[in-house]
TIGU-950072 format. One record per residue (C-alpha): residue in three letters; x, y, z. Coordinates in steps of 0.5 Angstrom, whole numbers, padded with zeros to 4 digits, always signed. Layout:
<pts>
ALAXYZ;...
</pts>
This chain:
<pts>
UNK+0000+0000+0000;UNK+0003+0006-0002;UNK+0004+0012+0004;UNK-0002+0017+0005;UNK+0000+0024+0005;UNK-0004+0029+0009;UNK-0008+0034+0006;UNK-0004+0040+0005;UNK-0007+0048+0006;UNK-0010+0052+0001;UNK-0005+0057+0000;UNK-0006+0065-0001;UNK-0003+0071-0003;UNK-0005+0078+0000;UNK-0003+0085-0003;UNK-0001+0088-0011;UNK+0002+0082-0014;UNK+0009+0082-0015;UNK+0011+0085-0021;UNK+0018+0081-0023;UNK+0014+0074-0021;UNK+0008+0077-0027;UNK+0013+0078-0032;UNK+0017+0072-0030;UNK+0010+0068-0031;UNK+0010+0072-0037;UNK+0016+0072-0041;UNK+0017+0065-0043;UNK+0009+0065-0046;UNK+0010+0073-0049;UNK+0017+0070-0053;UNK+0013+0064-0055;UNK+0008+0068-0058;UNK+0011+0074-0061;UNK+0015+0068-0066;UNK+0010+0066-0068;UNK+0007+0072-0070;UNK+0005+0074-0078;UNK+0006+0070-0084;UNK+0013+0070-0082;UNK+0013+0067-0076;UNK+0017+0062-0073;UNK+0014+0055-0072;UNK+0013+0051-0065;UNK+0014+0044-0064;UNK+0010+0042-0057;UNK+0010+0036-0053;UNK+0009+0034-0046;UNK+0014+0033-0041;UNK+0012+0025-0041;UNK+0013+0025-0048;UNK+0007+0024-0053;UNK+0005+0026-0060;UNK+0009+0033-0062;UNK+0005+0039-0065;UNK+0007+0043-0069;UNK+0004+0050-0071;UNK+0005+0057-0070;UNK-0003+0058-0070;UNK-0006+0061-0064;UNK-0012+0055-0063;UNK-0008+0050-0063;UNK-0001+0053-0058;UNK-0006+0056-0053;UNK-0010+0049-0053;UNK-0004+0046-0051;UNK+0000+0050-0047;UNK+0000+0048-0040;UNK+0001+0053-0035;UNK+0002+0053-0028;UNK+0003+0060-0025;UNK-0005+0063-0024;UNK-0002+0070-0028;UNK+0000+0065-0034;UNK-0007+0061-0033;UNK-0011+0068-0033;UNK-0008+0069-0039;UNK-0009+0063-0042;UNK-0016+0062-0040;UNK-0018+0069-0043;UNK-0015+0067-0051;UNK-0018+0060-0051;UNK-0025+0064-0050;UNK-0024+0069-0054;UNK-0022+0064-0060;UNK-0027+0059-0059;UNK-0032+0064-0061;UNK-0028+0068-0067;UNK-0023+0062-0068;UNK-0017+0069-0070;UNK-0013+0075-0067;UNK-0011+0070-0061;UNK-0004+0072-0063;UNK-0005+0078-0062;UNK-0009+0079-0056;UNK-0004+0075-0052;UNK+0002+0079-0055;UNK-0002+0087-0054;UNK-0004+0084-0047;UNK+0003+0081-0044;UNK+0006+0089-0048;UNK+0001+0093-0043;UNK+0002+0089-0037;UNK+0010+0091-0037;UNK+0009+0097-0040;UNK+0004+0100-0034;UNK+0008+0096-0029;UNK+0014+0101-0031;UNK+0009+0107-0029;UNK+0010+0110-0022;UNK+0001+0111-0022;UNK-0003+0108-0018;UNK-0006+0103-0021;UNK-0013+0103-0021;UNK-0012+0110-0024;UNK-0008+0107-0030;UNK-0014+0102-0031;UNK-0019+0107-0032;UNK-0015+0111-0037;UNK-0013+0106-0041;UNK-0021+0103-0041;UNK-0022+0110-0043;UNK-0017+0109-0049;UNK-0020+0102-0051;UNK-0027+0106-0052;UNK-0024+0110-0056;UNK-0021+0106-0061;UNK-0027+0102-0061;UNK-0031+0108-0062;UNK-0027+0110-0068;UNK-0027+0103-0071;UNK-0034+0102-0070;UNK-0036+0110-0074;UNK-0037+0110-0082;UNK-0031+0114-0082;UNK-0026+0110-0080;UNK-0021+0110-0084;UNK-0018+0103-0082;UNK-0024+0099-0085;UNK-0026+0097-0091;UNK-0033+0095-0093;UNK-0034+0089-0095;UNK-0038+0088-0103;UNK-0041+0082-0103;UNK-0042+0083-0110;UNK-0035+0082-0112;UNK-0030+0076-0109;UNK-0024+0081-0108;UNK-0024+0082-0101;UNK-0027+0075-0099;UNK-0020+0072-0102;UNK-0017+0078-0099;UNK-0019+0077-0093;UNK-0018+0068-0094;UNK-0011+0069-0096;UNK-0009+0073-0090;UNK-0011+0068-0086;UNK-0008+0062-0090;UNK-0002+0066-0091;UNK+0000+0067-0084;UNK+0000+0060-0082;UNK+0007+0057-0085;UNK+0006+0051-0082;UNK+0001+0049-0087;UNK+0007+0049-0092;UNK+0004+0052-0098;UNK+0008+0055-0103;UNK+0005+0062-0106;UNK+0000+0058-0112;UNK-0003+0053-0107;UNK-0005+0058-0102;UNK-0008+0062-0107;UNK-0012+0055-0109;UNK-0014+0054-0103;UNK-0016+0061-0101;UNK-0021+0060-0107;UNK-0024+0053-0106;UNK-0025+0055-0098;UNK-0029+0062-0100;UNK-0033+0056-0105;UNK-0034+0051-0100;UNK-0037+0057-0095;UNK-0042+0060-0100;UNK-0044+0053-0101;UNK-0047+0053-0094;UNK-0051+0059-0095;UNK-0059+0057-0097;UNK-0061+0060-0104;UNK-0067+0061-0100;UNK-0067+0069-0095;UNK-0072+0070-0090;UNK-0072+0071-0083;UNK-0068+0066-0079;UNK-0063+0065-0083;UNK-0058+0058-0082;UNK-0052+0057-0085;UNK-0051+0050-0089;UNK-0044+0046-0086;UNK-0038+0045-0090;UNK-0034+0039-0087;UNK-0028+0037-0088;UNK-0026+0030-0092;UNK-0018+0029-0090;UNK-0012+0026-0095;UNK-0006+0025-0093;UNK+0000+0024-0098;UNK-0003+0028-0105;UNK-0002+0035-0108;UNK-0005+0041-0105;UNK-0008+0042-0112;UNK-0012+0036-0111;UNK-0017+0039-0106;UNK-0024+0040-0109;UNK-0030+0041-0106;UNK-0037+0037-0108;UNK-0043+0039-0107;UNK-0046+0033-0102;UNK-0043+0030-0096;UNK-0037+0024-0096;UNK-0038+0018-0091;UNK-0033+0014-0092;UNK-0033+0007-0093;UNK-0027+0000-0094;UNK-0028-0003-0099;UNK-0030-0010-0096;UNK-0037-0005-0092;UNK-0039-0006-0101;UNK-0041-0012-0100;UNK-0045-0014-0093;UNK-0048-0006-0094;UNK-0050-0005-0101;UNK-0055-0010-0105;UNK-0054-0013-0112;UNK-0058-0008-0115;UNK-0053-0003-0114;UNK-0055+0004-0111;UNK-0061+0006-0112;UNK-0061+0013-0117;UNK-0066+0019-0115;UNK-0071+0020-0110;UNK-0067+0017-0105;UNK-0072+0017-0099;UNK-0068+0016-0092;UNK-0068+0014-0085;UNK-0062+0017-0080;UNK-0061+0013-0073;UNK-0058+0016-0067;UNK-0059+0010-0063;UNK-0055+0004-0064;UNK-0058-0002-0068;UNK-0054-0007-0065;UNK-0059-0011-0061;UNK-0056-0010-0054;UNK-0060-0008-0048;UNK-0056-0002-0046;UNK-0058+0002-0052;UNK-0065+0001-0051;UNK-0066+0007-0046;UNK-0067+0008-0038;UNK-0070+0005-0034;UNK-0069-0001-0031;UNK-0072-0008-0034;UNK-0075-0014-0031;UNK-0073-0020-0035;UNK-0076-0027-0034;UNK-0071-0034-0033;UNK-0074-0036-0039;UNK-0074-0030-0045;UNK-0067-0030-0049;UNK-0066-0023-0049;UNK-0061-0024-0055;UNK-0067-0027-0060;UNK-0073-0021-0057;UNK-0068-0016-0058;UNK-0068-0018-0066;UNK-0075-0019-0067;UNK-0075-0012-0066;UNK-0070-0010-0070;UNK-0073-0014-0075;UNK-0080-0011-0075;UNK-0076-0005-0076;UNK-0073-0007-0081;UNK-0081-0009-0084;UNK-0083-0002-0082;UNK-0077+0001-0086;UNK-0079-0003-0093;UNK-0086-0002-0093;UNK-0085+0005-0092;UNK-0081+0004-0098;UNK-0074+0007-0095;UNK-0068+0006-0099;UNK-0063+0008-0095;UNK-0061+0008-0087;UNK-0056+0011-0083;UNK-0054+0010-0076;UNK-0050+0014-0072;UNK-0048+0008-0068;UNK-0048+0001-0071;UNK-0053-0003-0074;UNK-0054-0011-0073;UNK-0052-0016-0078;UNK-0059-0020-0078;UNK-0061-0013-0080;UNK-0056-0011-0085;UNK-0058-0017-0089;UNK-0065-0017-0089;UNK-0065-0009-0092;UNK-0059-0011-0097;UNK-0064-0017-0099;UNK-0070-0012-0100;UNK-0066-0007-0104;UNK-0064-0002-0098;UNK-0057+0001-0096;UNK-0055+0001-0090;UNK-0049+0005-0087;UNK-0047+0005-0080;UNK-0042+0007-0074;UNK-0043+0014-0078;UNK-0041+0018-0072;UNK-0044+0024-0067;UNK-0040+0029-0072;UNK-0044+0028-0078;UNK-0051+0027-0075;UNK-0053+0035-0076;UNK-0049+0036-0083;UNK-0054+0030-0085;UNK-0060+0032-0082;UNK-0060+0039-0084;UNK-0058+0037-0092;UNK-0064+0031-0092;UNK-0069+0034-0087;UNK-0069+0027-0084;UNK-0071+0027-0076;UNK-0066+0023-0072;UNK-0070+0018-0069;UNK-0068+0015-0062;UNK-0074+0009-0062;UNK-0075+0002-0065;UNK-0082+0003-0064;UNK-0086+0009-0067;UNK-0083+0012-0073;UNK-0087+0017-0076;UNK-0087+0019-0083;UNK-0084+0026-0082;UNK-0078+0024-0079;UNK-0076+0022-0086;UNK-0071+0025-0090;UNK-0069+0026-0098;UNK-0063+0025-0102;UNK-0063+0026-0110;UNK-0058+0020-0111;UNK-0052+0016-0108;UNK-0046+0015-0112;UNK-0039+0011-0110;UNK-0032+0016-0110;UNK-0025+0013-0110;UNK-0020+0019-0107;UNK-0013+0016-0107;UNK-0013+0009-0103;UNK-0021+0011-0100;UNK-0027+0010-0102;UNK-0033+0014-0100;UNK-0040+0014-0101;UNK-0043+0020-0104;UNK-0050+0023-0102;UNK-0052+0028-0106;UNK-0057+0032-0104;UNK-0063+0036-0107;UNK-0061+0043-0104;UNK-0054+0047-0104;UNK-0053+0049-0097;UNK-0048+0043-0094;UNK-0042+0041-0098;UNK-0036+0037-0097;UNK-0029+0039-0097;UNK-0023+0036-0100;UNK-0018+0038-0097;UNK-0010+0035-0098;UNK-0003+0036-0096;UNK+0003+0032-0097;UNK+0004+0030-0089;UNK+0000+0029-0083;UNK+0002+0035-0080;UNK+0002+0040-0085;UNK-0005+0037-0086;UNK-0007+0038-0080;UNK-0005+0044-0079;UNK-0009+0046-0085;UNK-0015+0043-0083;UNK-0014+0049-0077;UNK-0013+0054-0081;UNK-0019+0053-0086;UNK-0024+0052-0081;UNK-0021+0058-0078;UNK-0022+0063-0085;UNK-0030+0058-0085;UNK-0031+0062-0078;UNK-0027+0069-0081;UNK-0033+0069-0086;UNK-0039+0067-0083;UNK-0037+0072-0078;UNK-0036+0078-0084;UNK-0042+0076-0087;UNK-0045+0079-0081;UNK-0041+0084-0079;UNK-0039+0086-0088;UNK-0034+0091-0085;UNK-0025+0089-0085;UNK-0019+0092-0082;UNK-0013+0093-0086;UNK-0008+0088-0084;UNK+0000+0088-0084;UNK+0000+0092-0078;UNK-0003+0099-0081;UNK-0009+0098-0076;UNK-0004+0098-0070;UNK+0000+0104-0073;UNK-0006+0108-0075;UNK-0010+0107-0068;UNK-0004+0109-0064;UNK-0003+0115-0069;UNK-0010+0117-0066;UNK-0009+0116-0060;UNK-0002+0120-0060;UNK-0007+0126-0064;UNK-0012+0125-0058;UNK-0009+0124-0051;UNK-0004+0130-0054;UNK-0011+0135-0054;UNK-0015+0132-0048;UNK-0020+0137-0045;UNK-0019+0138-0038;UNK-0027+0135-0038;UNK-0025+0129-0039;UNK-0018+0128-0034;UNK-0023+0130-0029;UNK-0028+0125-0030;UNK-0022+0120-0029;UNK-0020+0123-0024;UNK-0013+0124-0026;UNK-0008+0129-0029;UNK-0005+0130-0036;UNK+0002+0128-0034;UNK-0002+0121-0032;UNK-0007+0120-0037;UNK+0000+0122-0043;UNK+0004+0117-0040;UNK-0001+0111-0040;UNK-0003+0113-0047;UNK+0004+0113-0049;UNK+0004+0106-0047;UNK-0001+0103-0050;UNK+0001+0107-0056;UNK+0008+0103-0056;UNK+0005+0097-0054;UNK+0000+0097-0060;UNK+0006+0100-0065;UNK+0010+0094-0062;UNK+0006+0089-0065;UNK+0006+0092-0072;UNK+0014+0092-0070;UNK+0013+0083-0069;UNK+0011+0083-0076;UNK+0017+0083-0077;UNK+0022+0077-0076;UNK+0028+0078-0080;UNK+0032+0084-0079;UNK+0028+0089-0082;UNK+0027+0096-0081;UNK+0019+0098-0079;UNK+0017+0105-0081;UNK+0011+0111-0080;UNK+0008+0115-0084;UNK+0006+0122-0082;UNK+0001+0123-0085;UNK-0004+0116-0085;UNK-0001+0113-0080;UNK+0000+0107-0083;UNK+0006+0102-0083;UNK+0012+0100-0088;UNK+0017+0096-0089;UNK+0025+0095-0091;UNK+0029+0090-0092;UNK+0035+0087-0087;UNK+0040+0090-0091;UNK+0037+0096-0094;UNK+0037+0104-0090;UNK+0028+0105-0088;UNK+0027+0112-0094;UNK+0024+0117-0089;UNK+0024+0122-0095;UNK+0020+0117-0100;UNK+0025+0117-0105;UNK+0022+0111-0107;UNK+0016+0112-0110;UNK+0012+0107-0111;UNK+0012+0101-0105;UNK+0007+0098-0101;UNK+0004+0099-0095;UNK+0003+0093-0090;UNK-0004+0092-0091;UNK-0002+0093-0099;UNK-0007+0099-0100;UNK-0003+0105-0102;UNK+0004+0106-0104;UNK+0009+0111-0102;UNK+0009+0118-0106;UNK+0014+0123-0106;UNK+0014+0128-0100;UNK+0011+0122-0095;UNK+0015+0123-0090;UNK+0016+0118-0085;UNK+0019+0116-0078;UNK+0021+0110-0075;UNK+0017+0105-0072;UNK+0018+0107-0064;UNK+0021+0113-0064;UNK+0018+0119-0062;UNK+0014+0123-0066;UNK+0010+0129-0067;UNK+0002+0128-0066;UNK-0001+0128-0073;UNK-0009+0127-0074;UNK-0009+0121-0079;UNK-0012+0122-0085;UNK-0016+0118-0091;UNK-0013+0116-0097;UNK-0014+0120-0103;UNK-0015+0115-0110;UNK-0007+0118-0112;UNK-0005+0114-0106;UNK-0010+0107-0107;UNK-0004+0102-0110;UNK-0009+0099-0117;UNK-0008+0091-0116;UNK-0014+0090-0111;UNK-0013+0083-0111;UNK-0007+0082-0106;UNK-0009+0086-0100;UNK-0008+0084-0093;UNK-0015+0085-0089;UNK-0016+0083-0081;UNK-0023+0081-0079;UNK-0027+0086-0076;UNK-0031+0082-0071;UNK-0026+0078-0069;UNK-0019+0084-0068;UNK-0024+0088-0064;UNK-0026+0084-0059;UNK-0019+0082-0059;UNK-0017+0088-0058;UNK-0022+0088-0051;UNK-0019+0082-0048;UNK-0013+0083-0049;UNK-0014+0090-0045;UNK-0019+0088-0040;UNK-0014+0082-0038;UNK-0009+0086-0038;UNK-0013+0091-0032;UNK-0015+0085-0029;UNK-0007+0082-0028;UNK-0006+0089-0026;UNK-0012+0089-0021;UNK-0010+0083-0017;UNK-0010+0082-0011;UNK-0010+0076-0008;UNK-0009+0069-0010;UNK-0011+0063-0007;UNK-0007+0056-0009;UNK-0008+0049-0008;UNK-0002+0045-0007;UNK-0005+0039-0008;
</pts>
């Protein structure tokens, strides 16, 4: 018997946080996510202490559910970005770095920190005021009448995970299969209550990326062996295919006839009962002329047999995942009763065809309407794959949430550059109103400004992985870039460069100042059609729903860290 150790105390801290333990706890984690930042980042290779499969990527859904995590700062963090990218699958990155560059910077300033807090919840309101208004010169309107800036915004996506390992052609490719699949899944019909339709992703190892394709329908997959127990003689039945879709196991065992509790006499074989009732299932089935079942679980032999005899398919071990995408392309009802099935829980398909993909085998239902669709998805590895897997599914959720929301940010770093521009512009002519309703002094609220402005223009700054010089421009507030080995033109003698977010090009006479460097305030402006670079299909767009309240966590967890007070620790 092993030895029994006595429950140790709860542990708590009392007072302000100690500053070095915070930026202890947060050190290791900001470097992790700062090398991953933008298409240029770094790739990681996670794996637990006691071994296991190794993950790699450099995307946030997949780092911070991995992350493990023993200080309760480090956990807030964590525990902040997991819930913001499980409902906007993007900006994860960038939430946790702008959140871990507020908490260091206002830790430098000698201001009492409640004080700091407001200010700076002053300053996120600001921002999200100026995103939301109709003049905001950082947002695009998105037309839906053009496929432009939804491949934009696709691309930006696909093209900031390198470990997707995609050359220049096969994001491109994808990008476009992927806005294919998602409008797919809108319904032709419009009305009030609106349900977006499922694109599911059918995985191939070891093919091209050129491969991937999209098709209408859902793909089950199927071994060749399950052919011959499941699909009668005849072959598949053709068109007005009817179907019956179970959510409850067809295999006969007591344990998956319900709750309850079941008095069984000495004399009933519970095995042949049981089959009875699946057989005069089965009998109901074929009188109602039902062409095709399938069930989520697993379907008995007997009953498999005696469908396949009268010309009925029967698939099972379906899965919990597929249950929803079938039931809304057939409008079947899952039925969870081998009793009553009435005529309404019935579905419809407009045919079933066999499709071979590489060494797999797949039966295809082919539905009567256009809103789900299967989505064909190869890469080279299993890692790549998986990683582009994540990365689709992450632009699916990016464009549902534009379709609500049709608004986009500029991406490669200008809507940083351009926000803290503003911010500079607006703390530099703050009226005393608004100091005396925070309740504090000029001095104060331009020092917590000028943090928050810093901590934005640094993560324009992490775009940047290889060595090169970031620049400001002072007249639109947006970011640009040189080489390692090239000087940064601060007189804009080379006319014609892209900005970050690809939108303008440098004119003659812009002037322009080094990322992070103090500069004079200026109030940014818009962009005159002279600025407007003319290839319109390569610019770099953000979500718009998803930076903004990225943008809200990170700040409202930074003044949450900042507000510590008191930690309470099981050591158990």
């Amino acid at each position: 018997m092993s030895r029994v150790e006595a429950k140790k105390p709860s542990v708590c801290t009392t007072g302000p946080m100690n500053i070095q333990s915070v930026r202890d706890s947060l050190s290791v984690l900001h470097g992790v996510i700062m090398s991953c930042y933008g298409p240029l980042g770094r790739i990681k290779q996670v794996h637990n202490g006691t071994g296991g499969c190794v993950l790699t990527t450099s995307q946030s859904s997949a780092l911070f559910n991995s992350f493990s995590v023993s200080k309760p700062v480090a956990k807030l963090l964590v525990a902040s970005i997991r819930n913001h990218i499980s409902c906007f699958s993007d900006s994860g990155l960038f939430a946790a770095s702008l959140c871990c560059y507020l908490v260091d910077h206002f830790f430098n300033l000698n201001i009492a920190r409640h004080t700091v807090i407001k200010v700076s919840r002053s300053l996120l309101n600001m921002c999200i005021s100026y995103l939301s208004a109709d003049d905001c010169a950082c947002k695009v309107k998105v037309d839906f009448n053009s496929s432009k800036p939804l491949l934009c915004l696709i691309r930006s996506v696909v093209s900031s995970k390198p470990a997707c390992m995609l050359t220049t052609q096969e994001a491109d490719y994808i990008s476009t299969l992927i806005l294919k699949a998602f409008i797919c899944t809108i319904p032709d019909k419009s009305g009030p209550n609106i349900v977006l339709g499922k694109s599911v992703i059918v995985p191939i190892e070891g093919h091209s990326v050129s491969e991937s394709s999209v098709v209408p329908g859902l793909l089950i997959e199927m071994p060749e062996f399950c052919w011959s127990r499941s699909v009668p003689s005849s072959g598949l039945p053709f068109a007005e295919i009817k179907l019956a879709l179970f959510s409850i196991s067809l295999s006969g065992d007591l344990c998956d006839t319900g709750e309850g509790t079941l008095n069984i006499l000495n004399s009933v074989d519970t095995e042949n009962v049981m089959l009875d009732q699946l057989l005069i299932l089965g009998k109901k089935l074929v009188e109602d002329r039902v062409n095709f079942l399938l069930c989520q679980k697993v379907v008995h032999p007997s009953l498999k047999q005696y469908l396949k005899e009268h010309s009925v398919v029967a698939v099972d071990r379906l899965g919990a995942a597929l249950m929803e995408p079938v039931s809304q392309m057939t409008g079947a009802q899952p039925i969870a009763s081998l009793s009553s099935i009435p005529d309404t829980c019935y579905g419809s398909l407009q045919g079933l065809h066999k499709m071979s993909m590489g060494s797999k085998h797949y039966i295809h239902l082919i539905p009567t309407g256009n809103s789900v669709c299967s989505f064909v998805l190869c890469n080279r590895n299993e890692t790549s794959l998986k990683e582009l897997m994540r990365t689709c599914e992450a632009a699916e959720r990016v464009l549902q949430l534009t379709l609500k929301n049709p608004w986009v940010l500029l991406g490669g770093g200008c809507t940083e550059t351009h926000l803290a521009a503003l911010l500079r512009y607006k703390s530099a002519n703050m009226h005393s109103s608004g100091l005396t309703e925070l309740n504090c002094t000029a001095a104060e609220y331009q020092l917590v400004a000028d943090c928050f402005c810093i901590s934005l223009e640094a993560l324009a700054r992490n775009l940047e992985h290889d060595g090169g010089e970031m620049s400001i421009d002072l007249q639109m507030g947006h970011c640009w870039s040189a080489a390692p080995d090239g000087a940064v033109d601060f007189h804009c003698s080379d006319t014609g460069q892209q900005c970050g977010c690809g939108t303008h090009r440098k004119l003659e006479g812009l002037k322009c100042s080094a990322l992070g460097s103090r500069y004079e305030p200026f109030c940014p402006q818009g962009s005159t059609e002279k600025q407007l670079y003319p290839k319109s299909d390569k610019f770099v767009f953000d979500c718009f729903a998803a930076k903004c309240n990225a943008l809200q966590v990170a700040v409202n967890t930074a003044s949450l860290i900042l507000d510590l007070s008191y930690v309470i620790e099981d050591p158990n």
